[in-house]
C-alpha positions in Angstrom: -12.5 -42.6 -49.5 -13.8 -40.1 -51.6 -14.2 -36.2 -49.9 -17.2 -36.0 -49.7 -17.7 -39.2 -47.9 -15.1 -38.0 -45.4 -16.9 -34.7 -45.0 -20.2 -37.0 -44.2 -18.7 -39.5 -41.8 -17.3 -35.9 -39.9 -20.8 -34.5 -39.7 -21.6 -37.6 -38.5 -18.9 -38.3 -36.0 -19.9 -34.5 -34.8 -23.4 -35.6 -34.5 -22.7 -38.3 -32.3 -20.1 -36.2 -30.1 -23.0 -33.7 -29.7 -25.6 -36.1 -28.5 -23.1 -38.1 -26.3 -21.4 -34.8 -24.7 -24.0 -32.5 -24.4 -26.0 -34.8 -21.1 -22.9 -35.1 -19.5 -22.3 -31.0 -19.3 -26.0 -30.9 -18.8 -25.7 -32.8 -15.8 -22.7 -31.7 -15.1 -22.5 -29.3 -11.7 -21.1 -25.8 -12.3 -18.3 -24.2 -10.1 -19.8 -21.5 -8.1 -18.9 -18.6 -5.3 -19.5 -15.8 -4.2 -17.1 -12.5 -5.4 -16.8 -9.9 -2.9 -15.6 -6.5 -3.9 -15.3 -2.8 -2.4 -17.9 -0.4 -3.7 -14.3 1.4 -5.6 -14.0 -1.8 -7.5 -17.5 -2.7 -8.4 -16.8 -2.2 -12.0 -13.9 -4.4 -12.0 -15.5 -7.2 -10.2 -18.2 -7.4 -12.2 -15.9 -7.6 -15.3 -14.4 -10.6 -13.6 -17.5 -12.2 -12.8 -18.4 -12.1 -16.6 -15.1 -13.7 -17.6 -15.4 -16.3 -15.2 -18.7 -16.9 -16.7 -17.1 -17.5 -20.0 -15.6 -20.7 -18.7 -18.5 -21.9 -17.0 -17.9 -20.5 -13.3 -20.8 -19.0 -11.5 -19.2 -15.6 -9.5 -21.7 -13.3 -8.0 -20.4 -10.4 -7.2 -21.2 -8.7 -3.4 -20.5 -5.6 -3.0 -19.4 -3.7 -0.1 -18.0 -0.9 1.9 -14.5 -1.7 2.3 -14.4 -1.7 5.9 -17.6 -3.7 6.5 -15.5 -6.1 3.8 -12.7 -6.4 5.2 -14.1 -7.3 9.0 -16.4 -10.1 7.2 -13.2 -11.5 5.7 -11.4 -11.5 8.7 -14.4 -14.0 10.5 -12.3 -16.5 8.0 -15.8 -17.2 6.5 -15.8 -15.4 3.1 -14.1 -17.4 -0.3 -12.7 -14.6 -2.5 -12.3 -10.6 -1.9 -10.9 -8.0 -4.0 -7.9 -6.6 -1.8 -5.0 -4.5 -2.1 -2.2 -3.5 0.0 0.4 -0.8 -0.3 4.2 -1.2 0.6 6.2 1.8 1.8 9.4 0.4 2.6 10.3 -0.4 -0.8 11.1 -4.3 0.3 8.6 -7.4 1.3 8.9 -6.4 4.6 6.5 -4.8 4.4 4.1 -6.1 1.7 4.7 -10.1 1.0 6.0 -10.6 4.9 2.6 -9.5 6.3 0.4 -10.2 3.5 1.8 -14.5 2.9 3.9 -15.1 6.4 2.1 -17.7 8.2 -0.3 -15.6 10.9 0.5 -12.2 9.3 -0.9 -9.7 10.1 -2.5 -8.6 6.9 -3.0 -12.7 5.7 -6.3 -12.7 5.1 -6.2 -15.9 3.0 -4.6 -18.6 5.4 -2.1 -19.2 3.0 0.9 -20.8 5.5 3.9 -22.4 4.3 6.7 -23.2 6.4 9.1 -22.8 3.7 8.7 -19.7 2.4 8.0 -18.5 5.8 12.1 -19.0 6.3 12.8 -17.7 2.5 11.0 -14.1 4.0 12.6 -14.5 7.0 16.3 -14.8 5.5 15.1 -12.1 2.9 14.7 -9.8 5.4 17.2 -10.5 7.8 20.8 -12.0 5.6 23.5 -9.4 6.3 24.2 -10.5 2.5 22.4 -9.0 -0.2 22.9 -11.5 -2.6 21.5 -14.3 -0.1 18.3 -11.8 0.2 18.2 -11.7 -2.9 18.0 -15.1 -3.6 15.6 -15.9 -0.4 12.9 -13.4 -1.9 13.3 -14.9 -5.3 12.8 -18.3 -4.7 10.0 -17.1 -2.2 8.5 -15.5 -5.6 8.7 -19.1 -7.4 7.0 -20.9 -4.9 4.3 -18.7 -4.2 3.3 -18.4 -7.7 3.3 -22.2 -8.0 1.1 -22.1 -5.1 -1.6 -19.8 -6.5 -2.4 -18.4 -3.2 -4.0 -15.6 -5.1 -5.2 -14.6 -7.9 -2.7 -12.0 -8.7 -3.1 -9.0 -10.1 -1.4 -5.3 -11.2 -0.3 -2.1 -9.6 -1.1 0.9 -11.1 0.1 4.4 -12.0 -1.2 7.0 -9.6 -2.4 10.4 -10.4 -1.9 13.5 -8.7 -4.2 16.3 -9.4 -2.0 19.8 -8.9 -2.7 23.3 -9.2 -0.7 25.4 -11.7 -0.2 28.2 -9.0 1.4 25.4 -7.3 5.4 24.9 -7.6 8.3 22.8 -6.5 5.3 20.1 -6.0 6.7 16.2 -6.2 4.6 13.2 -5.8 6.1 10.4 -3.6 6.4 7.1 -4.1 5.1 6.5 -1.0 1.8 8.7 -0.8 3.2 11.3 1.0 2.4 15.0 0.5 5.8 17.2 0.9 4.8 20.8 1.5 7.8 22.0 2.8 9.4 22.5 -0.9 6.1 23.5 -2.2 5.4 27.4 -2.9 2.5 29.1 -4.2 2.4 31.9 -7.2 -0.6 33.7 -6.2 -1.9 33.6 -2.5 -1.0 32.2 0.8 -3.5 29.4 1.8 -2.8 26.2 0.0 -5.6 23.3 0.1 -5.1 20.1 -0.1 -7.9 17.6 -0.4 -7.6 14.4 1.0 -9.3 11.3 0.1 -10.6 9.9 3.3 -13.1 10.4 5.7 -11.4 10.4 9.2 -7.4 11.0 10.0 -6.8 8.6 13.0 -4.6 10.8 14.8 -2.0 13.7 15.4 0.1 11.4 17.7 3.0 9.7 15.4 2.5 6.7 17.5 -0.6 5.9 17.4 -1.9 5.6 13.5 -1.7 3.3 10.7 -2.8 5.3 7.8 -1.3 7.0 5.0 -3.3 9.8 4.8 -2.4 10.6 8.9 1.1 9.8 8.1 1.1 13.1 5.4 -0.8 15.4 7.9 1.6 14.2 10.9 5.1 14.5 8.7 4.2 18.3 7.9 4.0 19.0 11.8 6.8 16.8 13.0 10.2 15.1 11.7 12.1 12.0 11.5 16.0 10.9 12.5 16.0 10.7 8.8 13.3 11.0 5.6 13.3 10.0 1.9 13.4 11.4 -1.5 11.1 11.0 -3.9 13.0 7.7 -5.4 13.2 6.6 -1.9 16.5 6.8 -1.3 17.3 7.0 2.6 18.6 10.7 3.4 19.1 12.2 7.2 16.6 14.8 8.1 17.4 15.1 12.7 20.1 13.1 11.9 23.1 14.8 11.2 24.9 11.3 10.7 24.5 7.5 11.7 27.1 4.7 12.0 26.2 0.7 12.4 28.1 -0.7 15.1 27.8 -4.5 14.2 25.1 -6.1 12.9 22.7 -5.0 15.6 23.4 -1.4 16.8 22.9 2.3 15.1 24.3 5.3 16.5 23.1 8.4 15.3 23.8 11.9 15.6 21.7 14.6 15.8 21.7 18.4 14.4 21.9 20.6 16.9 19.8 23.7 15.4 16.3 21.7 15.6 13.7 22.9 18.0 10.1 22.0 18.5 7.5 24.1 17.9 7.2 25.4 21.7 10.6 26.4 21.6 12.8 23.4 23.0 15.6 21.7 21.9 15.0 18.6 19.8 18.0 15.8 22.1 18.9 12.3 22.2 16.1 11.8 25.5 13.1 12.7 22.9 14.3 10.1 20.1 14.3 7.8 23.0 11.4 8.7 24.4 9.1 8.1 20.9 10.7 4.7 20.3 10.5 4.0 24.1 6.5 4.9 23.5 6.0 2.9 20.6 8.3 -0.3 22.3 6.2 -0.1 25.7 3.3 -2.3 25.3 1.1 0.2 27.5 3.3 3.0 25.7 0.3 5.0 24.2 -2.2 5.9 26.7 -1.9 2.9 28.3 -2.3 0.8 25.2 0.0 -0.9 22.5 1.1 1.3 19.6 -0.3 0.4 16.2 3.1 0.9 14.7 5.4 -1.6 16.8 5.1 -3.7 14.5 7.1 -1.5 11.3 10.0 -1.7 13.3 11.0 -5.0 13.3 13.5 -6.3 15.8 14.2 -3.0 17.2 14.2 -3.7 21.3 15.7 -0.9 23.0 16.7 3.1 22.5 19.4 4.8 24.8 19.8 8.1 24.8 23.8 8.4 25.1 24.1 12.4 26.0 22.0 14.8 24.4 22.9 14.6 21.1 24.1 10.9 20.3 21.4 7.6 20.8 21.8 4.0 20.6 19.6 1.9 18.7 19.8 -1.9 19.7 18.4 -4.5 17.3 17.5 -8.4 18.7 18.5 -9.7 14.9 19.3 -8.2 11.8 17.3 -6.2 10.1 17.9 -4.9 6.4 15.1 -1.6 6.2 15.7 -0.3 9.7 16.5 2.7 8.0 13.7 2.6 5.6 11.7 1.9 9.2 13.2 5.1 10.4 11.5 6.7 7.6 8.0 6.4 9.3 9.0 7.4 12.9 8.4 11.1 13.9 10.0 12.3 17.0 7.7 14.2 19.6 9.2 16.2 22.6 9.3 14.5 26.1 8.6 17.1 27.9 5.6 18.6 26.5 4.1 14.4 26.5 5.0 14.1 30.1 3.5 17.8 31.2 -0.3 17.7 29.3 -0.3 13.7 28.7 -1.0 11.2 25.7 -4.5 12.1 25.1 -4.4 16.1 25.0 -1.1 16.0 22.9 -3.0 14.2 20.5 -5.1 16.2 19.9 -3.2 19.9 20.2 -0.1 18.4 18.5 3.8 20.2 18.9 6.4 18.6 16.7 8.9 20.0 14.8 8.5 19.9 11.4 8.1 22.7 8.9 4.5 23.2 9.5 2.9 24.0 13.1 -0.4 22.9 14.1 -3.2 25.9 14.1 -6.8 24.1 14.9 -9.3 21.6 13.2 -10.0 17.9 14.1 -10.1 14.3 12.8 -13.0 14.6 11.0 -13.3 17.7 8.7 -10.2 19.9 8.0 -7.0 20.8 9.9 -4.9 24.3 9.8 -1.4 24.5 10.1 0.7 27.5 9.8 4.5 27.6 8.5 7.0 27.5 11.3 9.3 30.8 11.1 12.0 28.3 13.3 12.4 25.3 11.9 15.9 24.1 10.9 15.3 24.4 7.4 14.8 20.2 7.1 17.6 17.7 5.0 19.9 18.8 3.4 20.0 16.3 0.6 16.9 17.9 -0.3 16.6 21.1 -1.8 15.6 23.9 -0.7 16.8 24.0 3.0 15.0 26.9 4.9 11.6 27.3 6.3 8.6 26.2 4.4 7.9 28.8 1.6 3.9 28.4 1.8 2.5 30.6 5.1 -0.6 28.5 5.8 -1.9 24.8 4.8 -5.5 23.0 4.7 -5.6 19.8 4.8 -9.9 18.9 4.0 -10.9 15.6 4.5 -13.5 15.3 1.1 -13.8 11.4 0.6 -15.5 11.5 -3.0 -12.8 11.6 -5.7 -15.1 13.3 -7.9 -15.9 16.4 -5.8 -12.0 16.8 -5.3 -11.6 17.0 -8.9 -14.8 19.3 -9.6 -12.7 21.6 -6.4 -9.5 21.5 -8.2 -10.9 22.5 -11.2 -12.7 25.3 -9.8 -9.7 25.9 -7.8 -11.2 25.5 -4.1 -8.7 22.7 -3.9 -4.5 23.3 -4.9 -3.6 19.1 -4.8 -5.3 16.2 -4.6 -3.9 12.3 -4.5 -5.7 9.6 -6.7 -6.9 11.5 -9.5 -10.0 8.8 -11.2 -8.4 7.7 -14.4 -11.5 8.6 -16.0 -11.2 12.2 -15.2 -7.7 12.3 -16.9 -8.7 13.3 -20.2 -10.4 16.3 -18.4 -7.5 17.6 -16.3 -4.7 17.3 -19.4 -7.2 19.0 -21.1 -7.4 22.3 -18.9 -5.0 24.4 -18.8 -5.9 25.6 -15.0 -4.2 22.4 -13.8 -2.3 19.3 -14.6 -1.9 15.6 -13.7 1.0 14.5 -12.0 2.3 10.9 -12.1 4.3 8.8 -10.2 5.0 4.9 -10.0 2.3 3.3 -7.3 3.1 0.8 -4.5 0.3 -1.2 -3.9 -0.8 -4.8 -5.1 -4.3 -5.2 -6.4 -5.4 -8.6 -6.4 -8.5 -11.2 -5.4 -7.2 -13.0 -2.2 -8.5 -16.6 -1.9 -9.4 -18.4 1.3 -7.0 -21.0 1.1 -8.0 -22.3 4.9 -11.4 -24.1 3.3 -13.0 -25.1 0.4 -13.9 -24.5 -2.7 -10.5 -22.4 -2.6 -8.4 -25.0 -0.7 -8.0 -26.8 -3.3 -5.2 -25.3 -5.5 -6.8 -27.1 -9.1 -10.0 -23.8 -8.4 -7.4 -21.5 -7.8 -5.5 -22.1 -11.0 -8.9 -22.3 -13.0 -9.6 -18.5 -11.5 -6.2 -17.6 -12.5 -5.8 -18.4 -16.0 -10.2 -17.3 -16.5 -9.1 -14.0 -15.3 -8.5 -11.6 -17.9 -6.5 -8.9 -16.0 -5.1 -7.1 -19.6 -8.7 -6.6 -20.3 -9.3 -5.0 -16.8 -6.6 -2.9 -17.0 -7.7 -1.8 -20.0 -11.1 -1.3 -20.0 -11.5 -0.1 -16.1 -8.0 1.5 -15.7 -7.2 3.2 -19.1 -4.4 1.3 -19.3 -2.1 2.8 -16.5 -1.5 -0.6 -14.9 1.2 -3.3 -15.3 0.6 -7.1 -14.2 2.1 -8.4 -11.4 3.6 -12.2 -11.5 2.9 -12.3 -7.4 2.6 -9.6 -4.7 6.3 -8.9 -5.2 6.9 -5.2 -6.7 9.1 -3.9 -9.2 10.2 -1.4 -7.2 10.9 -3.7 -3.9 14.0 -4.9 -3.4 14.5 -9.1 -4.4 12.5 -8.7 -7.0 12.6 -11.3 -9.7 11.8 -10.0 -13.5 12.4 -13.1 -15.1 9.4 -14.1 -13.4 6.5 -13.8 -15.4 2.6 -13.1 -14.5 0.6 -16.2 -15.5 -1.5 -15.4 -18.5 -5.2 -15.2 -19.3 -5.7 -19.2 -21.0 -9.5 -19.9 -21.0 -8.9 -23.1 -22.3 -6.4 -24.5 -19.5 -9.3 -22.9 -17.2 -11.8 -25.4 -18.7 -9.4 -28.3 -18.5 -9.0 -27.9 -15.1 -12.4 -27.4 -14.1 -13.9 -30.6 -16.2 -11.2 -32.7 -15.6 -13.3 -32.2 -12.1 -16.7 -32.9 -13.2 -17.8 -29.0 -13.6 -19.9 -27.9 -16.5 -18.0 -25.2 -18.0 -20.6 -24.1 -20.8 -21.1 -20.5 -20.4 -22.8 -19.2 -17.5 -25.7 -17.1 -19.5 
């Protein structure tokens, strides 16, 4: 046959396809939901929604205060939600054990498998790190097969610094260090923190990582972490594991609080013995019992040695330990739960001046204190004679106080007001790795997103390089699940699933949806 007959009989053939095909998507019924997003992520859901539509999925995006969000999701009756969650013990203890166990706490998608309940289980409990390993890696596998989630990326995070500020490092884990800090010209540094309430100045009774900064400049651990998050003692002078199940450790004797006393064994017991004590806090449960794992009893041995007894192993207690600051006995037992919260005595480098939950709080450098680690340099009392710590919730009025100077250091620095800082010579941008998954949770527990065919279509219609790009400047890196690179068990020969529109579409026709643009 001659070409130009074949091109004819394919003009045709097209012809026909057109007028055969085209009712059938016409009729078709399109995959629809409904996106919901915090008011920080707008942008990005909305990018989302229009990649989605690109493939012929209706999303329409909702758009909340995070709060309000996160309370509708947890009624069990919203389909997708823009979520993140942070880890701070540098293992999935703490990020994939609460965030995919079946009935963790922080599961807001249902997602329960029995299998990979055990893999987290033996990943955070093996004495051997090479089963561990193993446990969270095949954990990783499964979980991606699973498409519980649409995962997504961490991201670098920006800290906005002062140049009269020095010695300043950004953690890992959010924490602001002041004790190493100094400043060139004054004696009042401010910091400017992103929130709008800290929850409290009791170390028992918060879960937030902004409280967690104000409360570990005013009291200290049995040990703390350096800025790679290696495990150093701080209280401690020295620990030793007796077994698999007990830790003694040794105190310093030189520590005192800020009224004077003697930091001892009784006190360390006495803060765990809080947290442990169901009606520990004021008569109520502490929000942080959960962070230490196993742990089920604290004997003080004399003053200066305590026992810590364990009901199974545990792999991070000492990365636990980290978050635990130790408050005096006496002074609890003398004024009570409720007024030490609020006129807090710890004994940290930094003692507690005035100001409340909801607008600033004063501390002042403590002339006493025992100078802090030793694996961190400098030992001594803080350098700095008096710290502000302003609550000022809108990132961009801590940036416009930074660069006026009003403010000395601010966390989460908008990546759109980069450009701006590195381009004043006033202050600079500070960057360190970030621990937090962003993703869009599904709700496995009912439809559309029990059925794991939708959630793969979501996956491979989302676009996440173009996110990263476009809404985050580029200072983001895919993640293959919720498992981060910095986390022990991770597995980097697992890769994140890619954008493929055109596996999204086979997936959603091979169900009957029209997947024609969404206009």
């Amino acid at each position: 046959m001659c070409p130009v007959r074949i091109r004819v009989a394919s003009f045709f053939l097209l012809i026909i396809s057109f007028f055969l095909l085209t009712p059938l998507q016409a009729g078709a019924e399109r995959f629809s939901f409904v996106l919901d997003s915090p008011t920080e992520r707008a942008d990005e859901a909305r990018m989302i929604a229009r990649q989605l539509g690109e493939v012929g999925i209706d999303a329409r995006v909702s758009v909340w205060e995070r709060r309000d969000m996160l309370a509708a999701v947890l009624k069990g009756d919203r389909a997708a939600y823009l979520t993140d969650w942070g880890s701070a013990y540098f293992d999935p203890f703490d990020l994939a054990v609460p965030k995919l166990m079946t009935g963790g706490r922080g599961n807001f998608s249902g997602y329960s498998n029995g299998y990979v309940d055990a893999l987290l289980e033996q990943g955070g409990g093996a004495p051997s790190k090479v089963v561990r390993q193993q446990s969270y890696q095949e954990a990783q596998r499964i979980i991606q097969d699973q498409t519980p989630w649409i995962f997504g990326y961490t991201l670098l995070r920006f800290d906005g610094v002062s140049n009269l500020v020095k010695g300043y490092r950004p953690s890992m884990d959010g924490r602001i260090n002041l004790h190493d800090v100094e400043l060139t010209n004054g004696e009042e540094l401010v910091v400017g923190v992103g929130d709008t309430r800290f929850l409290s100045f009791d170390p028992a009774a918060f879960r937030s990582r902004n409280s967690e900064t104000l409360i570990r400049n005013m009291f200290d651990g049995l040990v703390t972490r350096t800025p790679e998050g290696v495990v150093v003692p701080e209280l401690a002078e020295s620990w030793v594991r007796v077994g698999a199940l007990e830790y003694i450790f040794t105190l310093s004797t030189g520590a005192v609080f800020h009224d004077g006393t003697p930091v001892t064994a009784h006190d360390v017991a006495f803060t765990f013995d809080r947290i442990l004590n169901p009606y520990g806090v004021g008569g109520r449960p502490s929000p942080r019992k959960g962070l230490l794992g196993p742990l089920v009893r604290v004997t003080a041995l004399d003053d200066y040695n305590v026992k810590f007894v364990l009901d199974r192993p545990f792999s991070v207690f000492l990365q636990a330990l980290v978050h635990f600051q130790i408050v005096p006995k006496a002074y609890f037992k003398r004024v009570g739960d409720e007024f030490a919260a609020k006129h807090p005595i710890g004994s940290g480098p930094f003692r507690y001046v005035s100001g409340n939950f909801d607008s600033e709080v004063i501390m002042e450098r403590f002339d006493r204190y025992y100078g802090g680690s030793p694996a961190l340099e400098p030992v001594g009392p803080a350098k700095i004679r008096r710290v502000v710590f302003r609550l000022i919730p809108v990132a961009d009025e801590r940036i416009e106080m930074l660069l006026r100077g009003q403010v000395h250091i601010t966390q989460e620095v908008p990546f759109n007001r980069l450009p701006e800082i590195n381009q004043n010579d006033s202050v600079r941008a500070e960057p360190v790795e970030g621990t937090r998954s962003y993703q869009i949770e599904l709700n496995n527990a009912r439809p559309p997103f029990n059925d794991i065919r939708l959630r793969k279509a979501v996956t491979y219609a989302v676009d996440w390089q173009e996110i990263l790009a476009k809404v985050y400047g580029g200072y983001g890196d895919r993640l293959a699940t919720c498992f981060l690179e910095s986390g022990f068990g991770y597995d980097e020969l697992l890769r994140p699933i890619s954008h493929d529109s055109r596996a999204a579409k086979l997936l959603l026709e091979a169900m009957g949806y029209d997947t024609t643009p969404v206009q």
